[in-house]
VEXNU-618244 format. One record per residue (C-alpha): residue number from 1; y, z, x; residue in three letters. Coordinates in nm, 3 decimals, always signed. Each point is the difference from the previous one (the first is absolute). Example, Ala and Ser with C-alpha at 12.3 -4.5 7.8 and 13.67 -1.06 7.14 Angstrom:
2
PT resi      yy      zz      xx resn
PT    1  -0.450  +0.780  +1.230  ALA
PT    2  +0.344  -0.066  +0.137  SER
//
This chain:
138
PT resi      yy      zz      xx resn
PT    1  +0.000  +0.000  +0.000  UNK
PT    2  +0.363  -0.069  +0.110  UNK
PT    3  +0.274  +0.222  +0.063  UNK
PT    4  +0.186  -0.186  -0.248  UNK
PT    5  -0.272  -0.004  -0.274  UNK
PT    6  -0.078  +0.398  +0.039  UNK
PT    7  +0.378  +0.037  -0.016  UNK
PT    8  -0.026  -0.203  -0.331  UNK
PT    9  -0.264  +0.230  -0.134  UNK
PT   10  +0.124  +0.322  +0.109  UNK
PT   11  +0.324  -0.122  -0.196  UNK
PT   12  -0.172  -0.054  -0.322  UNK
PT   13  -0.240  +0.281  +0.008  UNK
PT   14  +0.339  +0.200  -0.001  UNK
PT   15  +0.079  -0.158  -0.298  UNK
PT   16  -0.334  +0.062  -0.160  UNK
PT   17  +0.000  +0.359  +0.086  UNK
PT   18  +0.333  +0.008  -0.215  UNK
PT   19  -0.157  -0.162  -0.307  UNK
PT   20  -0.295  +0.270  +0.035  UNK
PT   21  +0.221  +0.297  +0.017  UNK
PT   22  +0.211  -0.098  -0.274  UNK
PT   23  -0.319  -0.072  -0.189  UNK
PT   24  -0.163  +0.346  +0.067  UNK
PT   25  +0.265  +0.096  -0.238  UNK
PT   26  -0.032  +0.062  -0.325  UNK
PT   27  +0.128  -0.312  -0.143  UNK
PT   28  +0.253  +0.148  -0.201  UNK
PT   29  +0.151  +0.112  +0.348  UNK
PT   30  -0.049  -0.350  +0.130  UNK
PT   31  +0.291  -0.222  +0.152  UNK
PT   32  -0.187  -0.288  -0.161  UNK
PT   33  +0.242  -0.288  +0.193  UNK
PT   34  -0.070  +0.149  +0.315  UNK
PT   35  -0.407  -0.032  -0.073  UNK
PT   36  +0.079  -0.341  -0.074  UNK
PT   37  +0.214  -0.092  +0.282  UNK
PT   38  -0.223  +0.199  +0.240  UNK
PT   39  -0.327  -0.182  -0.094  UNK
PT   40  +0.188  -0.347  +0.004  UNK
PT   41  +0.154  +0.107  +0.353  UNK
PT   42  -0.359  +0.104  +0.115  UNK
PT   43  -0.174  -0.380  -0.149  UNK
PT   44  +0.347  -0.172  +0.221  UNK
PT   45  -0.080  +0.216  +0.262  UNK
PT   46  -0.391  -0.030  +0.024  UNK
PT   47  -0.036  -0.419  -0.067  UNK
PT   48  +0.289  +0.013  +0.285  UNK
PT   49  -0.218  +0.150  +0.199  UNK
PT   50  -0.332  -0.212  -0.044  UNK
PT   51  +0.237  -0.296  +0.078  UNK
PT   52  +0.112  +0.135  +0.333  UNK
PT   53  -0.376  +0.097  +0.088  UNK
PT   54  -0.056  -0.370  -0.064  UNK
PT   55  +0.290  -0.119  +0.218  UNK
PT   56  +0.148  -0.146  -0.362  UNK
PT   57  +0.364  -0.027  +0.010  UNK
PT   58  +0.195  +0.072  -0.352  UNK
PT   59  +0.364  +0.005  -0.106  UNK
PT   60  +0.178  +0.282  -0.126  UNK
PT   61  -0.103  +0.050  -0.329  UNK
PT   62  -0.097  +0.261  -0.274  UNK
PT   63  -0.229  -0.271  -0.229  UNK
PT   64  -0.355  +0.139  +0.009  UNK
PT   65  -0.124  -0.315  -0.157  UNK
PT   66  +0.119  -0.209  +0.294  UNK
PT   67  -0.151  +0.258  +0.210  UNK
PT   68  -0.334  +0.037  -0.105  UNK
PT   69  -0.036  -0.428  +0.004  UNK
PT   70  +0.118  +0.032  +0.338  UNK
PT   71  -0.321  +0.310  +0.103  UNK
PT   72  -0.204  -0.314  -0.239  UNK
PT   73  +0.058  -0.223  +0.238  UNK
PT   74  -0.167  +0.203  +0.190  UNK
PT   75  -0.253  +0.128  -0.195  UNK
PT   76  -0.065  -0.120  -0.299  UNK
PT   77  -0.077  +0.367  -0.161  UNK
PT   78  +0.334  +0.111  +0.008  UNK
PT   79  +0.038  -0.297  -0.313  UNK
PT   80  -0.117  +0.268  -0.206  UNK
PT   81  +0.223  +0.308  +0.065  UNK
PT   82  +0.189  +0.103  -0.324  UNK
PT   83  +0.355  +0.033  +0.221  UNK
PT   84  +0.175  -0.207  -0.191  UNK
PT   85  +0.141  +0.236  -0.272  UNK
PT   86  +0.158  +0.238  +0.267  UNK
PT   87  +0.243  -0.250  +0.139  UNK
PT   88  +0.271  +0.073  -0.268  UNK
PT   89  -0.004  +0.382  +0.129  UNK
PT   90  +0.158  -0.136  +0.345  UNK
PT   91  +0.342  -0.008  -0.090  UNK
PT   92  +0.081  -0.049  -0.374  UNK
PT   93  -0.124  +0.361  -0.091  UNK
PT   94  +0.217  +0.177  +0.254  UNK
PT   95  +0.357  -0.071  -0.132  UNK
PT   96  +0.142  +0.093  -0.321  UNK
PT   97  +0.075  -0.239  -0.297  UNK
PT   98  -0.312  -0.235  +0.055  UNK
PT   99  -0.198  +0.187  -0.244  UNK
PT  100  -0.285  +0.100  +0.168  UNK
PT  101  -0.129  +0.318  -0.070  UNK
PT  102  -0.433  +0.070  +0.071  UNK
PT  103  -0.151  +0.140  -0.253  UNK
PT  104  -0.291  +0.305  +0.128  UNK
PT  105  -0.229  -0.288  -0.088  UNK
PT  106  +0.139  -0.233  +0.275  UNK
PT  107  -0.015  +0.258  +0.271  UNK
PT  108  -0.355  +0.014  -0.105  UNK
PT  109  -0.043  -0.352  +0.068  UNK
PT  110  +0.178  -0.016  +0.293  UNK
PT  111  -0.161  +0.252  +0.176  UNK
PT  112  -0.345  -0.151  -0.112  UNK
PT  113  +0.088  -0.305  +0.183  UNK
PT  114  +0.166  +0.165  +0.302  UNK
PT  115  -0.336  +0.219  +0.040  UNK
PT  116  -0.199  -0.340  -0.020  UNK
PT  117  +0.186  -0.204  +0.236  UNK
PT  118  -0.046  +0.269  +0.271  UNK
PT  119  -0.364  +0.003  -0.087  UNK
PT  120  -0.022  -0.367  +0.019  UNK
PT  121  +0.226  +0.021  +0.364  UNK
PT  122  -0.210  +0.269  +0.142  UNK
PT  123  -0.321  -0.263  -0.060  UNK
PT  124  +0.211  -0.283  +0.140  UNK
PT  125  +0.159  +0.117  +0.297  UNK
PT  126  -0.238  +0.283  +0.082  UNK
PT  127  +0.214  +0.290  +0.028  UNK
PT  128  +0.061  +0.299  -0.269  UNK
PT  129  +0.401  +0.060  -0.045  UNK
PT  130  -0.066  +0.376  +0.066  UNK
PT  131  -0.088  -0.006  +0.325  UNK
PT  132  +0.256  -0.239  +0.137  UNK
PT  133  +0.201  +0.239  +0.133  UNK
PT  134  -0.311  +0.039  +0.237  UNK
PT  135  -0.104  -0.356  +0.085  UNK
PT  136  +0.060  -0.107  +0.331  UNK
PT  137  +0.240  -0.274  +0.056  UNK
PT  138  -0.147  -0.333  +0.091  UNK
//
């Protein structure tokens, strides 16, 4: 693994460590935008990474759609991560008078794909995001 692609993941498994505190909460206690920004940051983050591993290049971008066909390219799995729907938490969600406001049910969601994306990148690129801190650089 690269620097630059364990730098990628140790980035995004902060982000997913975020989404899991908030979601150890009782979900009326819940900042459910930050769950959804979290687990879109973590997707960006983590498909970021498994480009980088792959010596992939990418452009600055927040669209996990164009993301994951880029990891397709790849391999061809990745077609069927269900990403897609956590683009619009990116940007939209965080500033006032877009009306965007999760419901509990979407930080539900979004952690459910968040949790299966890492799964799915721990099989792919062989590591597990909570021991990062302790992998040795390549």
């Amino acid at each position: 693994m690269t620097k630059e692609s364990k730098e990628w993941l140790q980035k995004a498994w902060e982000d997913f460590r975020v989404m899991e505190h908030e979601m150890a909460l009782p979900p009326s206690e819940r900042v459910a935008s930050a769950v959804c920004f979290h687990a879109q940051q973590f997707v960006e983050k983590a498909l970021k990474a498994f480009l980088v591993a792959h010596g992939k290049e990418f452009p600055r971008t927040h669209n996990l759609t164009f993301l994951k066909e880029l990891c397709s390219a790849v391999d061809a799995d990745f077609a069927e991560l269900p990403v897609d729907e956590l683009s619009i938490y990116a940007v939209e969600l965080r500033y006032p008078g877009l009306g965007i406001s999760p419901e509990p049910s979407e930080c539900e969601r979004c952690a459910q794909i968040a949790r299966e994306v890492k799964h799915f990148l721990e099989s792919k690129l062989g590591v597990k995001f909570e021991l990062l801190g302790r992998l040795e650089e390549a």
